[in-house]
N, C-alpha and C positions, 0 to 999 in steps of 0.2 A: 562413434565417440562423441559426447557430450551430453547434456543436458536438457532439456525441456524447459518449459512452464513449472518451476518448482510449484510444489502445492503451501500452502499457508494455511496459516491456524482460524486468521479472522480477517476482514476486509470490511470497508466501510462504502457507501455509498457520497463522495464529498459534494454537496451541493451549498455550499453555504462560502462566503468570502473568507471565512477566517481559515475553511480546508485550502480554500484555492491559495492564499495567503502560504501555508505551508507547504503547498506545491513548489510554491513560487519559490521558497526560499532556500529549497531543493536543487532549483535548479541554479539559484544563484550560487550556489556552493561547485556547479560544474561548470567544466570549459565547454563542453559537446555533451547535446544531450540528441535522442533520435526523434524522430516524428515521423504522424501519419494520419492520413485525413481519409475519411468516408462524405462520400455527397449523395445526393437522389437523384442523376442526371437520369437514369430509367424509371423515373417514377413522378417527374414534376415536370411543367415548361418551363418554370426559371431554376438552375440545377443550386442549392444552397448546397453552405457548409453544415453536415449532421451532426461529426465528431471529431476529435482532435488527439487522436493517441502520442503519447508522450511516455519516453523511457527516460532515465534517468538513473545513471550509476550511482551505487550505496558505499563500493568498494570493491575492493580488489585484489586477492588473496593466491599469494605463490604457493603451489602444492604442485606434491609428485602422484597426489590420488587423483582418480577420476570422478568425476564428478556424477551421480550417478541420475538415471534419466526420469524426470517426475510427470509430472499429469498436470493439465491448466485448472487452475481455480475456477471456479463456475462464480460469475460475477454480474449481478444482475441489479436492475435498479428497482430497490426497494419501495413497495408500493404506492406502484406505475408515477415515481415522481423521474425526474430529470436531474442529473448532474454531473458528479467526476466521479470512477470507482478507480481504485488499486489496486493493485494485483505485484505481491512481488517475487522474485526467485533467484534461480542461477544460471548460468550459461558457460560448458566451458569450450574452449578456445586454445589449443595447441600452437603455441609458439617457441621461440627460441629460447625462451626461458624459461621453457617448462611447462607445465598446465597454469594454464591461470584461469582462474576461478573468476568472472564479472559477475557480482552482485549486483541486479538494475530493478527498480519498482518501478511498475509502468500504470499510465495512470490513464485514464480516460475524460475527456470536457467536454461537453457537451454544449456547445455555441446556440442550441433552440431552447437552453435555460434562460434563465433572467439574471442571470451572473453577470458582472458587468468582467467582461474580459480585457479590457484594458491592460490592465496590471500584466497580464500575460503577456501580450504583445509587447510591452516595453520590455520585460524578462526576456524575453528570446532575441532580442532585436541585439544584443551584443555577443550568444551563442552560437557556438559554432553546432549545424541541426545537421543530423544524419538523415537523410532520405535517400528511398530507392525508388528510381526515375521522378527525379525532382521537379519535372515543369509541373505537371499536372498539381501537385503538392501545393508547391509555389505561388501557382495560380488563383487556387481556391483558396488558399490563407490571404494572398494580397485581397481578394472578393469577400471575405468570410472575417477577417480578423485584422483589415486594413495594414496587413502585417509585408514589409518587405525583409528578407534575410539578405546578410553579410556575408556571412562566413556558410558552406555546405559542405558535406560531403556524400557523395551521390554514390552509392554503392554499386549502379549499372553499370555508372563511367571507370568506378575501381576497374569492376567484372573484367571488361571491354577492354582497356589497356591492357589486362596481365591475360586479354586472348582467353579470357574464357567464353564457349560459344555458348555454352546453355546460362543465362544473365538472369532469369524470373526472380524474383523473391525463392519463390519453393523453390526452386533448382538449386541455387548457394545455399539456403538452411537444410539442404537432404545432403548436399556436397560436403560443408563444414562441421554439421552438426549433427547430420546422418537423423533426421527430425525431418518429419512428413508434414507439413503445415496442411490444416482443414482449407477446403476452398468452398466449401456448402453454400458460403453465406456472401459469394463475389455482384449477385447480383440481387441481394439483400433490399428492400424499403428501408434507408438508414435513418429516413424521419420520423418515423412509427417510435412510439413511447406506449409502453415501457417495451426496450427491447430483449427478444427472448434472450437465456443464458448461452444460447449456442451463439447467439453475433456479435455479444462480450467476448466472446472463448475467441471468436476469429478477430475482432478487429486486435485484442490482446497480442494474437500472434501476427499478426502485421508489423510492431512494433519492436517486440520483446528480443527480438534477435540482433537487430539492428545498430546494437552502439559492438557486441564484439565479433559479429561481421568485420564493422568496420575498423575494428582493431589490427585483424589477420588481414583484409584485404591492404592495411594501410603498410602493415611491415613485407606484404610484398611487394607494395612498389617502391617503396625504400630499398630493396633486395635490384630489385630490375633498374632502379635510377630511372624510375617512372612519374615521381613525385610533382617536378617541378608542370609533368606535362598534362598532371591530372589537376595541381592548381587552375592552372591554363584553362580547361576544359570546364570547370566547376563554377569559375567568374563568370563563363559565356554563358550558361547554363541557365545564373541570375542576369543576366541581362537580358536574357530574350523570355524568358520569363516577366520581365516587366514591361517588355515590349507590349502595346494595343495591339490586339487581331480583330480590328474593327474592319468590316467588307460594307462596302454602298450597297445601299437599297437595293440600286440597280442588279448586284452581282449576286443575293443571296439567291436567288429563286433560282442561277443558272445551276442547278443540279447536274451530276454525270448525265450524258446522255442528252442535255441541253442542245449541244453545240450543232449538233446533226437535226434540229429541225426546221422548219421554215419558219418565217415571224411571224405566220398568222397562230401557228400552232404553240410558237414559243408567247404569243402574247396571252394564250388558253391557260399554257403553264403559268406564266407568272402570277393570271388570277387565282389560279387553283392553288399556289403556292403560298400568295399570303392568305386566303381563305383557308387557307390549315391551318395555319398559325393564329388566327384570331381563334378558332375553334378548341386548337390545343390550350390559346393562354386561358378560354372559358372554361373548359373541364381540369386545367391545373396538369396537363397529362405531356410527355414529348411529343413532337409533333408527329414523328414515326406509329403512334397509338391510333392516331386517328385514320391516316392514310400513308404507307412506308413510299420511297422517291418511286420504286420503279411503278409502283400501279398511280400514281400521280402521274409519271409522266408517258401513260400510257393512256389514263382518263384525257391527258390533253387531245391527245394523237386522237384518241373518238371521239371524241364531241367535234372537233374539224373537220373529222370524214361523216359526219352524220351521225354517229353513233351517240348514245346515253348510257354511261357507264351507269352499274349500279353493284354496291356493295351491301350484303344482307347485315352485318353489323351495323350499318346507317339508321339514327332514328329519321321521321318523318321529317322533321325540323332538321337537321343534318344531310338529309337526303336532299330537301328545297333548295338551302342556300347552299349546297354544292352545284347543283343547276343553276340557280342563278349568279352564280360564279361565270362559268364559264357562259353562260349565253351572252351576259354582258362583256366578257372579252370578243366574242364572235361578231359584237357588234360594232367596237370598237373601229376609226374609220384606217385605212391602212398608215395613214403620216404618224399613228398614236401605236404602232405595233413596233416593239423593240428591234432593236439593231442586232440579228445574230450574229456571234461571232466563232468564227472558225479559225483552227489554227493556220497559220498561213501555211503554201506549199515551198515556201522558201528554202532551200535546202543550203547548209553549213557550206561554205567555200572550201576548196582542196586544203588551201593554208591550216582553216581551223581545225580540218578533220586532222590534220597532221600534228597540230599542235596538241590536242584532245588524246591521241593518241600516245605521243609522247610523255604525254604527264600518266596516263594512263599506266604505262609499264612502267615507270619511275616506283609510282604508286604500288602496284604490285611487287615489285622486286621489294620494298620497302616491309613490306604486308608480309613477304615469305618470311624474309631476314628474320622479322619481330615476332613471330606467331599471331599477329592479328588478324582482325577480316577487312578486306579492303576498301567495303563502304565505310566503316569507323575512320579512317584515315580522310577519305574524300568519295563521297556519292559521285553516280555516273554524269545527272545532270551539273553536279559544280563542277565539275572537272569540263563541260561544255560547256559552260557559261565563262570559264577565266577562259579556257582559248580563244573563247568568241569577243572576249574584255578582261583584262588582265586584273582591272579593279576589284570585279566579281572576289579576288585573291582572301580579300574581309572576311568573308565567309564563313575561312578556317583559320584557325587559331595558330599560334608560331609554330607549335611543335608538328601539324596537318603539312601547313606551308613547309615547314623544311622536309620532311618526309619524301615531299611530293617535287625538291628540285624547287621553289620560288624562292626568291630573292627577298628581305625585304624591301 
């Protein structure tokens, strides 16, 4: 039951201020419009903003007909320039009122134009934006479009409250809308211009589903009196999203598998480590391209036992200064080899294992009662961390906290 990608008659490529201008003015006419971003994290070392998908309600029409299932407009940017395309149609959406028909035209921005997208970020900056799993979103907009949001609504966190376990994008549009979304293009080059018609077609349906999703997910936590607990969950969502995830110098290179070697080997990795990293920011590529962690930190482990790693994808020049990477670690004198760190053998006091425990089943009895899963309430580690420190409690949000038995 419902809808697709309606098809359309004609569509435009908007590259110009005066289309973005009437985007703009599109959305100033909504309370909630949805978004969605593509970036090049597999395919660059600094991960940019590609694209910007934007849906935006037209209307919205009470009927007792179904709406009936269409085909995505093939949307492509007309020769090979850069900008915004549109795409619009129907979606429907079975509520207590009936069928209701959401009319949304979804538009695409392109942030590697010369647009100046200011105007947009102020537009959005008092809407309320639909996303599914918002950090990442979040993230790349605050980096891409100096843009922080207000207001969200995260369709995971809906999912997740009302206990649904399969949470994906596809999963709720095959659930609600009984609609198969494309995944072809998940690991797409999204900075490549012009982009083929098939990666219009997917990032389209990234988007397109996404404000009456959130219409049906919204009336049923209205139905459960889930509301108040998915504001809750939605605020924390922007806040750690604006949170730095800045790590020292010192910590990036400790990769999995760090922690277990000795510091003549771990000082082999640390060279080898940022030696990938200048190599990846020369070629423009992740640093995984050049050499993935675990033959990194296996290169370490031989060249300390004597060994010369070699990789047949290595040019000569790449092959060199990989060698002399690590020989100049091996020479390095011991007072200048890092501090490995291992987890201590300390083990948790009777008390805390008791306390851990207790929240534990709180937890779960909680989790049966609701139909939820019981890391969405409180993962295993926070739940060792407040018995080990009551403060830890910040963590979870009110509605976690009472769940789980704390106080405020």
């Amino acid at each position: 039951m419902g809808a697709g990608l309606a098809k359309v008659g004609s569509h435009d490529v908007i590259a110009s201020a005066q289309q973005l201008a009437d985007l703009i003015r599109q959305i100033d006419a909504a309370d909630r419009i949805a978004l969605d971003t593509e970036a090049d994290s597999l395919h660059s070392y600094r991960e940019k903003l590609c694209l910007i998908q934007i849906s935006v309600p037209s209307a919205v029409i009470l009927s007792n007909v179904e709406g009936s299932r269409g085909t995505a407009s093939k949307v492509a940017l007309r020769d090979g320039k850069t900008g915004l395309a549109a795409s619009c149609g129907s979606v429907a959406a079975s509520t207590s009122l009936g069928m209701t028909v959401q009319w949304v035209c979804d538009f695409i921005v392109d942030p590697l134009s010369n647009l100046d997208l200011r105007p947009l970020q102020r537009a959005l900056q008092s809407r309320e934006i639909v996303l599914h799993g918002a950090d990442y979103d979040l993230r790349m907009l605050r980096r891409g479009l100096n843009f922080a949001a207000s207001r969200i609504f995260d369709t995971v966190i809906a999912a997740r409250l009302l206990g649904i376990r399969e949470f994906s994008l596809g999963a709720l549009v095959k659930c609600f809308f009984d609609v198969e979304l494309q995944k072809h293009s998940q690991k797409a080059n999204w900075a490549i211009r012009p982009l083929a018609p098939r990666m219009m077609k997917y990032a389209l349906g990234d988007v397109h589903y996404l404000l009456p999703l959130a219409t049906k997910l919204e009336e049923d936590l209205e139905r459960f009196q889930r509301r108040d607990w998915f504001r809750q969950s939605c605020e924390r969502a922007i806040e750690s999203a604006k949170a730095e995830r800045e790590r020292s110098q010192d910590e990036l290179w400790r990769i999995a598998g760090a922690g277990a070697l000795d510091p003549q080997t771990g000082a082999v990795l640390r060279a080898l480590w940022q030696w990938r990293e200048k190599e990846a920011e020369m070629a423009d590529r992740p640093p995984f391209h050049i050499l993935q962690n675990r033959e990194l930190l296996k290169a370490a482990q031989g060249f300390t036992s004597g060994c010369v790693p070699d990789y047949e994808h290595f040019s000569a020049r790449r092959r060199q200064t990989f060698r002399e990477a690590a020989k100049f670690a091996l020479q390095l004198p011991q007072s200048e080899w890092p501090v490995m760190r291992r987890r201590s053998g300390t083990r948790p006091t009777a008390a805390i294992v008791r306390r851990a425990e207790q929240l534990r089943q709180r937890r779960d009895k909680s989790a049966q009662q609701l139909g939820l899963e019981p890391p969405f309430i409180a993962s295993r580690s926070t739940l060792e961390a407040i018995a080990t420190d009551p403060t830890w409690a910040t963590l979870l949000v009110p509605w976690q906290r009472e769940l789980i038995g704390i106080k405020e």
